[in-house]
SERO-4910 file (N, C-alpha, C, O; in steps of 0.05 Angstrom, whole numbers):
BEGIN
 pado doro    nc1    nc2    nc3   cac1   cac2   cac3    cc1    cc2    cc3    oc1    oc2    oc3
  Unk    A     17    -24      0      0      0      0     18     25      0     39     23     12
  Unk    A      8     54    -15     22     80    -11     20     82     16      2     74     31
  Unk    A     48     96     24     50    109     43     28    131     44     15    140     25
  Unk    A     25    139     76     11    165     77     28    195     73     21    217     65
  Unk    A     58    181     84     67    211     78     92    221     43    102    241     34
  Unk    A     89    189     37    100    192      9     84    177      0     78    156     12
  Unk    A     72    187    -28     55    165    -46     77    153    -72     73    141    -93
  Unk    A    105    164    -57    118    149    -87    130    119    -64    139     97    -73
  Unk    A    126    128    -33    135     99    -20    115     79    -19     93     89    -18
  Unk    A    116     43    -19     97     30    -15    108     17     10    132     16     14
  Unk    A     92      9     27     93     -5     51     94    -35     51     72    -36     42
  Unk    A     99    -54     53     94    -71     58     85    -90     78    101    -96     96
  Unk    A     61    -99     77     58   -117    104     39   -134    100     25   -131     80
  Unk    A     34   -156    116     24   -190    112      1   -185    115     -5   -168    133
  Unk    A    -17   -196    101    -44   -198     96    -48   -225    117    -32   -239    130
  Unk    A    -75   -226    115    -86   -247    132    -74   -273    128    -63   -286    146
  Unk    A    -76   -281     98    -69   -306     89    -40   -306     93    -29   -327     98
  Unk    A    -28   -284     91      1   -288     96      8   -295    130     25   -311    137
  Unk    A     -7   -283    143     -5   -289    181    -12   -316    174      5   -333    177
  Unk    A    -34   -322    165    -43   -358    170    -21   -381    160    -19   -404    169
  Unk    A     -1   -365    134     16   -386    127     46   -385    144     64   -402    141
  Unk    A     48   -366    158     70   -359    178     61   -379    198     73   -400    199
  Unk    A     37   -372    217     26   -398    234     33   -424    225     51   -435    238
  Unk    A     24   -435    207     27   -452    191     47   -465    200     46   -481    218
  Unk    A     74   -456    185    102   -453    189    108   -463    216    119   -484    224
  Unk    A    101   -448    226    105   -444    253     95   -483    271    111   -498    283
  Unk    A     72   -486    268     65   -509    267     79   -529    254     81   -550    267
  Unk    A     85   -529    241    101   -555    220    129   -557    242    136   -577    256
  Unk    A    144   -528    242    168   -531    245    176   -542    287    196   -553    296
  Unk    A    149   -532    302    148   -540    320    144   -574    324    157   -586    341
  Unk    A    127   -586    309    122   -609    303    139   -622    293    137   -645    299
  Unk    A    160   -618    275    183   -629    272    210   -629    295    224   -649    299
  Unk    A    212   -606    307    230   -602    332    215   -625    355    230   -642    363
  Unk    A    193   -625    362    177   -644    375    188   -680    372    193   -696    391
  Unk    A    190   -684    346    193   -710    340    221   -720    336    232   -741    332
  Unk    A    226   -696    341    260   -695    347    273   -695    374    295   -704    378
  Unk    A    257   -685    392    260   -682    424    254   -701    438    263   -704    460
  Unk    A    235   -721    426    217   -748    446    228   -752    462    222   -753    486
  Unk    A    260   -761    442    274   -774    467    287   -763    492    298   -776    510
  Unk    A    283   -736    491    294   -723    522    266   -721    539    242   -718    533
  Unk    A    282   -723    562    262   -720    587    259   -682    588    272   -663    579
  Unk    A    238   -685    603    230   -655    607    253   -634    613    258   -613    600
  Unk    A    269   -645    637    290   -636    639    323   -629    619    341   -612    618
  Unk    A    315   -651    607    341   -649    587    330   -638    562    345   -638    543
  Unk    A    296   -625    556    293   -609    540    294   -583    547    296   -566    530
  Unk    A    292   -577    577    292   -556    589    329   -542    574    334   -523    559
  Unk    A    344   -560    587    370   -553    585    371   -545    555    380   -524    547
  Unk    A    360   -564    538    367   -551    505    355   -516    500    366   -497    489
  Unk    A    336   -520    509    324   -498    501    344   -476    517    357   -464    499
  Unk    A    349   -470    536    378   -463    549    404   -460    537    419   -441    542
  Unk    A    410   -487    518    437   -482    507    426   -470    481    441   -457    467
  Unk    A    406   -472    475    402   -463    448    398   -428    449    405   -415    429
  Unk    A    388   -416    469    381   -390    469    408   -376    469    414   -353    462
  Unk    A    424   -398    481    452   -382    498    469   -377    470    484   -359    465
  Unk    A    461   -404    452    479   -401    426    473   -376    406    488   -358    399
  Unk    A    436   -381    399    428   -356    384    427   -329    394    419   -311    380
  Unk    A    433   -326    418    436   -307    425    475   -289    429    482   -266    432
  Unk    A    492   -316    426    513   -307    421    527   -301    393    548   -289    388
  Unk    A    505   -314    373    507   -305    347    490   -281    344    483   -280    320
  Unk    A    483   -269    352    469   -241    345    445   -245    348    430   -226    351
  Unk    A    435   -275    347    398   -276    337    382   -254    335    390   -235    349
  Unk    A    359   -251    320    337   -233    332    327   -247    347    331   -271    347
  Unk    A    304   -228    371    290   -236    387    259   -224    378    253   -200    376
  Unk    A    242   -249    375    218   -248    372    197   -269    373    202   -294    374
  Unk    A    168   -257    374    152   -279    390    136   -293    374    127   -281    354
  Unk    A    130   -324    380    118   -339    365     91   -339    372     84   -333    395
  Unk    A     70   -346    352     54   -346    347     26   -370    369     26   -394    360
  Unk    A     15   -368    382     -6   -394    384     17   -411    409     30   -397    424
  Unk    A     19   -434    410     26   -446    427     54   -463    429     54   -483    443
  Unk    A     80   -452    414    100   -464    407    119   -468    429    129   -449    442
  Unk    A    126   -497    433    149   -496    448    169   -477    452    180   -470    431
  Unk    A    177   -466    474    202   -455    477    232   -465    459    247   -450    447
  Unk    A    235   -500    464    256   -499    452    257   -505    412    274   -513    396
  Unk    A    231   -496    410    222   -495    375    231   -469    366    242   -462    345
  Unk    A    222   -451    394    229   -419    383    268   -414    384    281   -401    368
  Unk    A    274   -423    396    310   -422    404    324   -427    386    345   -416    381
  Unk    A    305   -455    367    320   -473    353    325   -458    321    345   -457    307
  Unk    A    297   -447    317    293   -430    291    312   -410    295    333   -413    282
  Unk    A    312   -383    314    332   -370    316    366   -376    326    384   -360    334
  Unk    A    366   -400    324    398   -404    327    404   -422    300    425   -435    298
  Unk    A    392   -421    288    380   -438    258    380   -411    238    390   -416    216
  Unk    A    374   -393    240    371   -370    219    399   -355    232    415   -348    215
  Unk    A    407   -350    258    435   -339    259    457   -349    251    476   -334    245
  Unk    A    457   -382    250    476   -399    237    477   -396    210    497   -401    197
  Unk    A    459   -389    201    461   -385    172    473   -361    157    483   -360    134
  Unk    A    471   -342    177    475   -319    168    507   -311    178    520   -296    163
  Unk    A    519   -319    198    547   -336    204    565   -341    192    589   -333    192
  Unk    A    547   -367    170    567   -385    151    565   -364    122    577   -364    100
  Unk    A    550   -353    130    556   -328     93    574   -303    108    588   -292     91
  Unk    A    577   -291    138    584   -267    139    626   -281    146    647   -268    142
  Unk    A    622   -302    152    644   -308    169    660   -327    148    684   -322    149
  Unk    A    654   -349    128    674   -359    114    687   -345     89    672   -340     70
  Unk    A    710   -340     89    726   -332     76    720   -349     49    715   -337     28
  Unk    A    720   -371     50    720   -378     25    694   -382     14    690   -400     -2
  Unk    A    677   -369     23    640   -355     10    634   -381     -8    631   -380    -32
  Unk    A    632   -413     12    620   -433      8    591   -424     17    588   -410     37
  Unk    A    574   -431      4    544   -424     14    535   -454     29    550   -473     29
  Unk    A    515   -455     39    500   -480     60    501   -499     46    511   -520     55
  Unk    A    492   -497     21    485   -525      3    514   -533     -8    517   -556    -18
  Unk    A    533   -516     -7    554   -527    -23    572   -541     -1    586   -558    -11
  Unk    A    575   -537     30    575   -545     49    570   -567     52    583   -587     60
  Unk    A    547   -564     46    523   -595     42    538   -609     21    547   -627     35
  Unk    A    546   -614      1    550   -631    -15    581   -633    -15    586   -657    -18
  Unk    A    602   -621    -13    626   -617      0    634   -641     27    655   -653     31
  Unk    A    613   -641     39    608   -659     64    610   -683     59    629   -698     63
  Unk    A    584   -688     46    579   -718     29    601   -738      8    602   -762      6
  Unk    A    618   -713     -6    636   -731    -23    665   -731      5    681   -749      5
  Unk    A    666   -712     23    681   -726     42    675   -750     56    693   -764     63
  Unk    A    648   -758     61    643   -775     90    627   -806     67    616   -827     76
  Unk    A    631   -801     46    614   -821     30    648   -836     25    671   -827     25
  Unk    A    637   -859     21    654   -888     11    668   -893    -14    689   -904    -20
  Unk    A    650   -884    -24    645   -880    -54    645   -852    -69    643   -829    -60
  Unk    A    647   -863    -97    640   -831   -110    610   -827   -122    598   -835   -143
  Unk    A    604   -811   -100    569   -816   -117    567   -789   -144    584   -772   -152
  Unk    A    541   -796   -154    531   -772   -174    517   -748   -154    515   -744   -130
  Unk    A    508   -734   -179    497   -713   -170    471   -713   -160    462   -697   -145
  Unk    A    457   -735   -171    433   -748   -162    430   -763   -139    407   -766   -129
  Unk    A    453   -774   -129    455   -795   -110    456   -771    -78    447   -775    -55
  Unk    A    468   -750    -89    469   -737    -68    443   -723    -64    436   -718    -41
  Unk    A    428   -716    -84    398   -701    -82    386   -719    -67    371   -708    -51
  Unk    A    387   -742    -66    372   -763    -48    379   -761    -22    360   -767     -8
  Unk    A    404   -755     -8    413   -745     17    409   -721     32    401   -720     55
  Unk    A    412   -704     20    401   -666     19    380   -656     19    370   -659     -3
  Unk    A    372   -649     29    342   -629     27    347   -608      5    348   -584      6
  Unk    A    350   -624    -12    340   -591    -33    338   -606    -62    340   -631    -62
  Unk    A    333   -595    -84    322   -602   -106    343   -613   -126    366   -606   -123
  Unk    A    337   -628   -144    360   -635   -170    368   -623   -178    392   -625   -180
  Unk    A    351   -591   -192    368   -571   -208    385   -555   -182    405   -543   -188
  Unk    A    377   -557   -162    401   -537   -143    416   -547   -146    435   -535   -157
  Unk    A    419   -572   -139    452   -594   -135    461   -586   -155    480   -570   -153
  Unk    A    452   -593   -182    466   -600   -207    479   -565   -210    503   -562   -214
  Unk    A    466   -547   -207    480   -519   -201    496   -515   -195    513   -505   -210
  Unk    A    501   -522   -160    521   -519   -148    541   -534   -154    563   -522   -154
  Unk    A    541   -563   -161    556   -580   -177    567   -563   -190    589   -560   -179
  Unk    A    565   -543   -213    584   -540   -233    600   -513   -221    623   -507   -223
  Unk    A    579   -499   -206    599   -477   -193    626   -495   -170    649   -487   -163
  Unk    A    617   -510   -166    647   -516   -145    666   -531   -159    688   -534   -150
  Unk    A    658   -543   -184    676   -552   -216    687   -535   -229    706   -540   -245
  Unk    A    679   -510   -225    689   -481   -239    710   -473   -228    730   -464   -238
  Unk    A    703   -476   -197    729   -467   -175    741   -483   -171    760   -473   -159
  Unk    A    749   -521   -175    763   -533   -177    761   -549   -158    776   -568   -157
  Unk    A    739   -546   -136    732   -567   -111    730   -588   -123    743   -605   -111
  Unk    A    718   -597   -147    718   -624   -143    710   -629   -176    698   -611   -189
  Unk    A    715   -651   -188    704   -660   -214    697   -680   -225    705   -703   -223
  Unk    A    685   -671   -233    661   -690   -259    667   -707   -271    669   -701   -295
  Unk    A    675   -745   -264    685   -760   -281    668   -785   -291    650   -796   -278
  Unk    A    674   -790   -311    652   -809   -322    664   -839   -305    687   -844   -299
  Unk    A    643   -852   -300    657   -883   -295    670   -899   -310    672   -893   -334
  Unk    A    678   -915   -302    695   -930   -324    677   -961   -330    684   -979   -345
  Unk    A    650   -959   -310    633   -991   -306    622   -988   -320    615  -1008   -333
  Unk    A    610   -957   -328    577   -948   -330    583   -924   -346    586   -905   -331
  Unk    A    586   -918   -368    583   -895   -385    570   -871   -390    575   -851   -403
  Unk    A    548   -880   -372    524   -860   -362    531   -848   -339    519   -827   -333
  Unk    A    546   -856   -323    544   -845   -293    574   -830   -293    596   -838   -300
  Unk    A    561   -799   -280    585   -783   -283    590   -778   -248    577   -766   -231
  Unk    A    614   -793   -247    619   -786   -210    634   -760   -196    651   -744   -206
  Unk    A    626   -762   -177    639   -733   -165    664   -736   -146    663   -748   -124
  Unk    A    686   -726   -156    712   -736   -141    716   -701   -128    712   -679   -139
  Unk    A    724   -707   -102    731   -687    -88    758   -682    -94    775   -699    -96
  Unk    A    763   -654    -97    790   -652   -104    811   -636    -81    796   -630    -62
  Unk    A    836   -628    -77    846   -618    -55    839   -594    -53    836   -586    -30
  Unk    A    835   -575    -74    823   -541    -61    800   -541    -56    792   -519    -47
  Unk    A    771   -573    -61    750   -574    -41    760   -577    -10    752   -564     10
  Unk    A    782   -598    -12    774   -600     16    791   -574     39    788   -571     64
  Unk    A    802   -562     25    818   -542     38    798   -524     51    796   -515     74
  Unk    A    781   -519     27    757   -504     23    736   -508     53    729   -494     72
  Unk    A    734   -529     48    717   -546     79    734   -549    106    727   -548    130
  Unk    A    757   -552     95    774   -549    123    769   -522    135    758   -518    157
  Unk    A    778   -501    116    779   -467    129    746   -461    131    746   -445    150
  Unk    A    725   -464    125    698   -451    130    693   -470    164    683   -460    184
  Unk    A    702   -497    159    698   -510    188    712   -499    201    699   -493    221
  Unk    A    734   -492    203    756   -482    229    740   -450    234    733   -442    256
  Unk    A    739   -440    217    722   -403    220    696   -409    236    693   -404    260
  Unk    A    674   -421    217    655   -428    238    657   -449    266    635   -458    273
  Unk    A    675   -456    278    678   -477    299    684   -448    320    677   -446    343
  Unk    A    700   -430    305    714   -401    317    692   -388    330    687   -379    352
  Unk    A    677   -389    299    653   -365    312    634   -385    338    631   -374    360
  Unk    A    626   -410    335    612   -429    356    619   -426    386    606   -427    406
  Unk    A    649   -423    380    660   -425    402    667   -396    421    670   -395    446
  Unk    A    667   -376    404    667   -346    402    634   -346    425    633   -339    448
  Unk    A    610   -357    404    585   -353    418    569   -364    445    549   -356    456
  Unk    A    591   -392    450    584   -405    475    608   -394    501    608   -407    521
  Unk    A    618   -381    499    637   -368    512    624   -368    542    638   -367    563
  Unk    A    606   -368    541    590   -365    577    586   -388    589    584   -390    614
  Unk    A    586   -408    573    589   -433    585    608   -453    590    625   -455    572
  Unk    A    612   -473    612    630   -480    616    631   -509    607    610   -523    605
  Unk    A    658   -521    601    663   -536    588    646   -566    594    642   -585    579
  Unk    A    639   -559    621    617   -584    618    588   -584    606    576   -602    595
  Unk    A    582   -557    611    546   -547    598    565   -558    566    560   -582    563
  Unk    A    578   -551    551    587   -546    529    584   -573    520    570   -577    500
  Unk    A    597   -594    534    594   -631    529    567   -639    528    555   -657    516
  Unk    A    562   -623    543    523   -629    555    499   -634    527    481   -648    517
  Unk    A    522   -603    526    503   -590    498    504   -612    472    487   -618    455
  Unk    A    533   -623    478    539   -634    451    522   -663    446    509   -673    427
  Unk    A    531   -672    478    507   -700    481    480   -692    472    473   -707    454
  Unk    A    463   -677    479    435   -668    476    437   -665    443    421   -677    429
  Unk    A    451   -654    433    445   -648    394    456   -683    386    445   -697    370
  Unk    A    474   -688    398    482   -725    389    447   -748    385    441   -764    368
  Unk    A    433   -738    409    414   -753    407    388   -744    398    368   -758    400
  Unk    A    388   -718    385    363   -710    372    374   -708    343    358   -700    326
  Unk    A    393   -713    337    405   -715    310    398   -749    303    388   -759    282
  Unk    A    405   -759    325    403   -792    324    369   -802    309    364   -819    292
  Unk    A    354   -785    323    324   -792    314    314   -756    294    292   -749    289
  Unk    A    330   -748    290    320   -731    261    303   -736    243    284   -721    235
  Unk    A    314   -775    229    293   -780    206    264   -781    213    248   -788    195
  Unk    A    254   -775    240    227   -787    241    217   -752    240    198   -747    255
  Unk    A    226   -734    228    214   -710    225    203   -713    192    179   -705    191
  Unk    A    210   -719    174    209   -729    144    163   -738    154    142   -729    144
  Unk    A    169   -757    177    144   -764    187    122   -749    190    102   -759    179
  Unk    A    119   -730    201    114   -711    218     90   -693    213     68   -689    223
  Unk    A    106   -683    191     98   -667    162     89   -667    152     95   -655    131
  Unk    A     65   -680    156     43   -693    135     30   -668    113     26   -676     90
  Unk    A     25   -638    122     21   -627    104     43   -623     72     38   -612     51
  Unk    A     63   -635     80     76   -630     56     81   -669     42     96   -677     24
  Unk    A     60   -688     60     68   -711     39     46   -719     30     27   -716     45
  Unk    A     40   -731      1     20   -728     -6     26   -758    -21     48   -766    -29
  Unk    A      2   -769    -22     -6   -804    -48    -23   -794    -72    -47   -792    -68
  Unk    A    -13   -787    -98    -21   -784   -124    -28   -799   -147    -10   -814   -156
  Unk    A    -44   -798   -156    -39   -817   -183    -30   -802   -207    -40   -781   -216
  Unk    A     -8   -818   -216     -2   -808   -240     -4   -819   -269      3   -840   -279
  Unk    A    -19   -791   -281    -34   -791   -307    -20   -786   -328    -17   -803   -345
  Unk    A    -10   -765   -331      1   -756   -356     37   -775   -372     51   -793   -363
  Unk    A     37   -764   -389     63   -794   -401     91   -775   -385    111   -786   -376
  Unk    A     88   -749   -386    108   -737   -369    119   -751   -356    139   -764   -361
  Unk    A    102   -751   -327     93   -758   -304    108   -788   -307    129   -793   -294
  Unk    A     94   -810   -331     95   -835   -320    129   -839   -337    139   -861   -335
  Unk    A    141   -825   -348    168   -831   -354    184   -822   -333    206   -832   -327
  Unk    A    173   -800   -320    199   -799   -297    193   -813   -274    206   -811   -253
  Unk    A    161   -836   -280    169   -848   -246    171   -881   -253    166   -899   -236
  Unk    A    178   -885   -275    188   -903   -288    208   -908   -295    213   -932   -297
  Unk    A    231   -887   -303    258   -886   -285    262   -882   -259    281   -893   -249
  Unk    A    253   -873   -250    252   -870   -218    249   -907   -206    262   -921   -191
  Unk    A    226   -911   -224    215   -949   -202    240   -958   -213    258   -957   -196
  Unk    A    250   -969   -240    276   -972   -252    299   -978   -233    307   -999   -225
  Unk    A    308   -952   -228    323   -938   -215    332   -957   -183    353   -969   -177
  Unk    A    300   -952   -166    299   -961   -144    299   -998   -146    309  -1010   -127
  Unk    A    290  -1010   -165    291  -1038   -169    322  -1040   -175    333  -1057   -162
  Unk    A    335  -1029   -189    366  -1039   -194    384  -1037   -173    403  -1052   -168
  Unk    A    376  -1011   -156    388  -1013   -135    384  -1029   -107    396  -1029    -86
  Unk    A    359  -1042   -115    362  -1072    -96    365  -1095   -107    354  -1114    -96
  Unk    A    378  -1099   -131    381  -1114   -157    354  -1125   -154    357  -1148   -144
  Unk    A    327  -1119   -158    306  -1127   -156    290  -1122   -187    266  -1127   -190
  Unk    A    309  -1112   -209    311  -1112   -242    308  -1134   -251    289  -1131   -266
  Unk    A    312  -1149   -251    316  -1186   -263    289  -1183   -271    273  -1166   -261
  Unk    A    283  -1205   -297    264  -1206   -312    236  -1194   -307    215  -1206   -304
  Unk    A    245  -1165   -305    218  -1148   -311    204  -1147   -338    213  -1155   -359
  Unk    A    186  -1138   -334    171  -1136   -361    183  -1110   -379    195  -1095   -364
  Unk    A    182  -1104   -404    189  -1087   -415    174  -1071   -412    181  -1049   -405
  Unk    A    143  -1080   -420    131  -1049   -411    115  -1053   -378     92  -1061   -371
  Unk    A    134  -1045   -366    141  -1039   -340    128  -1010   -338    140   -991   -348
  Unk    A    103  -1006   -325     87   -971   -315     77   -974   -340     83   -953   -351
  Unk    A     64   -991   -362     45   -995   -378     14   -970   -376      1   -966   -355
  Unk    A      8   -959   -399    -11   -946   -395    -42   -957   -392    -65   -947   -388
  Unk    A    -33   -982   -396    -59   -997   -378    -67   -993   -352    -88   -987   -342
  Unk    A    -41   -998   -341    -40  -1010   -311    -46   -980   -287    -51   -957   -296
  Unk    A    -46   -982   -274    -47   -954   -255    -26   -946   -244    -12   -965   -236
  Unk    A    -11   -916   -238     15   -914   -222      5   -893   -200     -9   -873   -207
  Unk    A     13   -897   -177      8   -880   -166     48   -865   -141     68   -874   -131
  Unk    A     40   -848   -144     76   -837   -132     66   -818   -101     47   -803    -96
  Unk    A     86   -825    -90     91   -806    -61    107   -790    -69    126   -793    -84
  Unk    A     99   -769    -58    114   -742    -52    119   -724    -34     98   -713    -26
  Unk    A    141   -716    -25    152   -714      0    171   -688    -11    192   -688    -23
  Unk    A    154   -664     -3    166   -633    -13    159   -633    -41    173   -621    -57
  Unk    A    137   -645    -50    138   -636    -76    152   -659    -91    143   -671   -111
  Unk    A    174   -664    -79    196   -690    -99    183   -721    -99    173   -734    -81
  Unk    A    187   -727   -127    183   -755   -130    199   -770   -101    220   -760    -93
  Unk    A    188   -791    -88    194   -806    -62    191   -830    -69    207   -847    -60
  Unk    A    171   -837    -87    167   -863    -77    148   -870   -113    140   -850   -126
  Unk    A    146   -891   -120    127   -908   -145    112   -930   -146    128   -948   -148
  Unk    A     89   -940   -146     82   -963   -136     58   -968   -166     40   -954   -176
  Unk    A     69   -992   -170     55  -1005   -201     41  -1015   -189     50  -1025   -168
  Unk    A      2  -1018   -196    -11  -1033   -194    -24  -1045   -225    -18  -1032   -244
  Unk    A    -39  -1066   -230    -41  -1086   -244    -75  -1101   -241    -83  -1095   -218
  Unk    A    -87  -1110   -250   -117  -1113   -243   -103  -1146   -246    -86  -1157   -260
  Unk    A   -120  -1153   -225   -116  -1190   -225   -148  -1195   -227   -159  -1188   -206
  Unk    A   -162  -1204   -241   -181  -1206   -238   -208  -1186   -236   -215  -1173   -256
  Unk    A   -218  -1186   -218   -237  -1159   -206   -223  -1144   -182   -233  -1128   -166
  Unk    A   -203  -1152   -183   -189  -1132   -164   -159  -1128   -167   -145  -1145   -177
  Unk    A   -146  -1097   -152   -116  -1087   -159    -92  -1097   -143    -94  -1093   -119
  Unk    A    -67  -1112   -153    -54  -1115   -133    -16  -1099   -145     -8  -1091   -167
  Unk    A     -7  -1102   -124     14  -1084   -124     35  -1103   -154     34  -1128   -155
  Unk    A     47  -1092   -168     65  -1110   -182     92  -1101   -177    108  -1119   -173
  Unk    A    104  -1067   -176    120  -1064   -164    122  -1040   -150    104  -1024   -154
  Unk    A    142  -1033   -130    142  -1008   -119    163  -1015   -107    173  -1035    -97
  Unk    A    173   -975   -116    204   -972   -101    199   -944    -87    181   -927    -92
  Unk    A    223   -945    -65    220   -924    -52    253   -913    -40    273   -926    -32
  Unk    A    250   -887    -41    276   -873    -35    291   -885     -5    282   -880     18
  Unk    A    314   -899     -8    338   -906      2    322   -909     38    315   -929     51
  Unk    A    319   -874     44    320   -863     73    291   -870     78    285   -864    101
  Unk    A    265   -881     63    239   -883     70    230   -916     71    207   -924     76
  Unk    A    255   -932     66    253   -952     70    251   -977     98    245  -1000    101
  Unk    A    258   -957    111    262   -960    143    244   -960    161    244   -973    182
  Unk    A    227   -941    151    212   -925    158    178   -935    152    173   -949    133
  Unk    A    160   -927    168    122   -942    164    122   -924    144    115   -905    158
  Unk    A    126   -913    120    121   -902     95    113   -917     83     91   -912     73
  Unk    A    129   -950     76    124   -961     66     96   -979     61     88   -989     41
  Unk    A     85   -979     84     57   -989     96     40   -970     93     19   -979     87
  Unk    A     40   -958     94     22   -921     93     23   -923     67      3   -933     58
  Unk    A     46   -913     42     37   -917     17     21   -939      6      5   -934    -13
  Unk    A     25   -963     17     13   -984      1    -13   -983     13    -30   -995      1
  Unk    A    -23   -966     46    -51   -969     44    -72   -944     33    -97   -944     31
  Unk    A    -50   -921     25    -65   -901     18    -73   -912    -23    -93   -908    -36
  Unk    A    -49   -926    -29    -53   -932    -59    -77   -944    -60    -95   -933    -74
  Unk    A    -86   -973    -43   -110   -986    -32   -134   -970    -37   -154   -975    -50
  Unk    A   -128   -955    -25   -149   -938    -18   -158   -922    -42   -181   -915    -46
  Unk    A   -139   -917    -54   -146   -901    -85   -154   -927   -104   -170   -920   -122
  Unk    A   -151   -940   -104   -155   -963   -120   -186   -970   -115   -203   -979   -130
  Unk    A   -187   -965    -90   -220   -973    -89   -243   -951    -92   -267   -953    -97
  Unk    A   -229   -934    -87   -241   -904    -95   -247   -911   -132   -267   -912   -145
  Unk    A   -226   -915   -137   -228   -915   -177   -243   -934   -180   -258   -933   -199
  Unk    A   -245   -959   -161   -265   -991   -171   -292   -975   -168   -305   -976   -189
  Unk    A   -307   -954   -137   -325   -946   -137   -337   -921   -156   -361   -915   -159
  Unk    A   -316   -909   -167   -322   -892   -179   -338   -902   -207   -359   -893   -216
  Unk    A   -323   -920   -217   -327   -940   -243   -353   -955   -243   -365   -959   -263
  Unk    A   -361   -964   -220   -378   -985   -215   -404   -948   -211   -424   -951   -225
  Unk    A   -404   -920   -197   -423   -914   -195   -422   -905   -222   -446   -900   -218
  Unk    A   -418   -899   -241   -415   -882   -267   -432   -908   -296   -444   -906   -317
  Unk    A   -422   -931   -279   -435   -955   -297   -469   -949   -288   -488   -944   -304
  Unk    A   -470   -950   -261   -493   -949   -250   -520   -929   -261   -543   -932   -269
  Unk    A   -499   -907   -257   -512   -879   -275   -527   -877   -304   -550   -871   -313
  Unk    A   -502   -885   -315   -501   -898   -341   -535   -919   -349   -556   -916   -361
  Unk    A   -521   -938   -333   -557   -955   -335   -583   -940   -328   -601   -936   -344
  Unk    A   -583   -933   -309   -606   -905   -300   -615   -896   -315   -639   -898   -318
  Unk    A   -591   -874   -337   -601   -856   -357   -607   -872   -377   -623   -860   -392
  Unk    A   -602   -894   -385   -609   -909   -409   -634   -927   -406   -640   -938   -427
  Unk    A   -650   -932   -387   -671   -940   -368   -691   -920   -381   -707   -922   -400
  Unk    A   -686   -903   -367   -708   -872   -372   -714   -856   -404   -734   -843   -412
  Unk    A   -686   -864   -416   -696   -860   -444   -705   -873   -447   -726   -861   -453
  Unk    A   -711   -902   -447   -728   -921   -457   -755   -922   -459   -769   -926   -479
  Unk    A   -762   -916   -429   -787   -915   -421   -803   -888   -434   -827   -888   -440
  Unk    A   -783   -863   -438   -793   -847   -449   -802   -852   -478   -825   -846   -485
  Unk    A   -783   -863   -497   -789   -872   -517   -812   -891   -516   -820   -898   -539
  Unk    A   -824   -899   -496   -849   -922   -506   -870   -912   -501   -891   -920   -508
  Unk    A   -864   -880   -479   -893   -881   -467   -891   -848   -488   -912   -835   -484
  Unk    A   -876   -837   -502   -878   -820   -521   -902   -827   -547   -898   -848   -559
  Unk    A   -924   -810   -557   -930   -817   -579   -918   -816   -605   -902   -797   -608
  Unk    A   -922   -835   -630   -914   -844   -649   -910   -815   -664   -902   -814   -687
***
């Protein structure tokens, strides 16, 4: 909106729907810190929320109030979570950004040399970011792009020595500033602290859980759609060598596909197949980290469930169908000639 005292200034500020999707937010991210905390007792969440204020507050945090009914240590965690971030851009010299951090990490602590894909499956963030950042840290010489020598298709990512130098100096700067910001506490709160993030790190994956507004069971329609989750099922069957005499047309436009999605991202593919008068599973794959996990039971009963939704839908539309063809009839006989 114009200002009142300049109409060449506009103001900006959150509309209703914008407060409701901040709440929102706010809810999700408390509910994930939640499923992350289970395992401390009241007391040893007391203390986090404690080491956590003490941290964001020695990084500069802002201080401000949450919305509706959020844990204390949800609010600590976000602002020592947005000061950390702002940290690792003001404080590393060598202006590695979070995600490149993130994938920098991975080709250190991995076994192997994965792709650029292999790591999108580890990371929270999208294919085209990786593959991005991928070529910017190939540009700067962190690390490069080599084809395999098994597989002609797969281009692996070898860390090179000015990556890891790279990761050495932004870790030693930020461990500076960490240590710069806990300065008030003493070397035992400090161990304390470290134990308490050791064991909410330990149960992390069950936040993926949590979240239900962002996971969703789809069917997919269009040939787009069913080529990329047809490399995707592919994909996930080879990597439990579970490929062996598949059918060729494997996600057939007969058959039904339905996919999980978890942020938006393909997660999961599950082929169904009509046996008779009724659908049963023929294949389904699912991402690496959701395998562990009641995802797998949950997709196969939400697919169920769509499956019988489509049997009822089919069966009332036949129904209809007869109805209306009933009533012409009768009209036609009892109409004169």
């Amino acid at each position: 909106s114009a200002s009142d005292r300049d109409q060449r200034r506009k103001k900006i500020s959150a509309t209703r729907q914008g407060c409701a999707a901040v709440a929102k937010v706010y809810r999700m991210q408390d509910a994930v810190v939640a499923s992350c905390t289970h395992c401390l007792s009241a007391q040893e969440e007391s203390q986090l929320t404690y080491y956590m204020k003490t941290l964001a507050d020695g990084l500069g945090a802002v201080s401000f109030d949450s919305p509706e009914n959020i844990r204390p240590v949800a609010l600590q965690v976000q602002r020592a979570a947005q000061a950390l971030r702002r940290a690792e851009h003001e404080h590393s010299s060598g202006h590695l950004s979070l995600i490149q951090v993130h994938i920098l990490n991975e080709l250190v602590s991995s076994d192997f040399h994965p792709t650029a894909k292999e790591i999108t499956e580890r990371i929270p963030f999208d294919a085209s970011t990786i593959s991005r950042q991928v070529k910017k840290l190939a540009s700067r010489g962190y690390l490069q792009r080599i084809r395999s020598s098994d597989d002609k298709r797969r281009f692996e990512l070898h860390l090179m020595q000015l990556g890891k130098d790279a990761l050495l100096t932004h870790q030693r700067e930020i461990g500076d500033c960490l240590e710069s910001s806990l300065s008030n506490l003493s070397s035992g709160e400090v161990d304390k602290f470290a134990e308490l993030l050791q064991l909410v790190v330990r149960d992390s994956r069950l936040a993926r859980q949590v979240v239900q507004e962002r996971v969703e069971v789809r069917e997919i329609h269009s040939p787009n759609e069913r080529r990329e989750a047809r490399g995707f099922l592919i994909e996930q069957l080879v990597r439990k060598n579970e490929h062996y005499q598949l059918e060729d047309r494997i996600l057939s436009a007969e058959g039904l596909a339905f996919g999980l999605y978890v942020d938006q991202k393909l997660s999961g593919v599950c082929e169904m197949t009509r046996r008779g008068r009724s659908w049963t599973v023929d294949n389904i794959g699912l991402l690496p980290d959701l395998e562990s996990t009641d995802y797998h039971q949950k997709f196969i009963s939400a697919v169920e469930q769509a499956c019988e939704s489509i049997k009822n839908r089919s069966n009332t539309s036949l129904a209809d169908s007869a109805t209306t063809l009933h009533s012409r009839r009768r009209e036609s006989r009892g109409s004169p000639s």
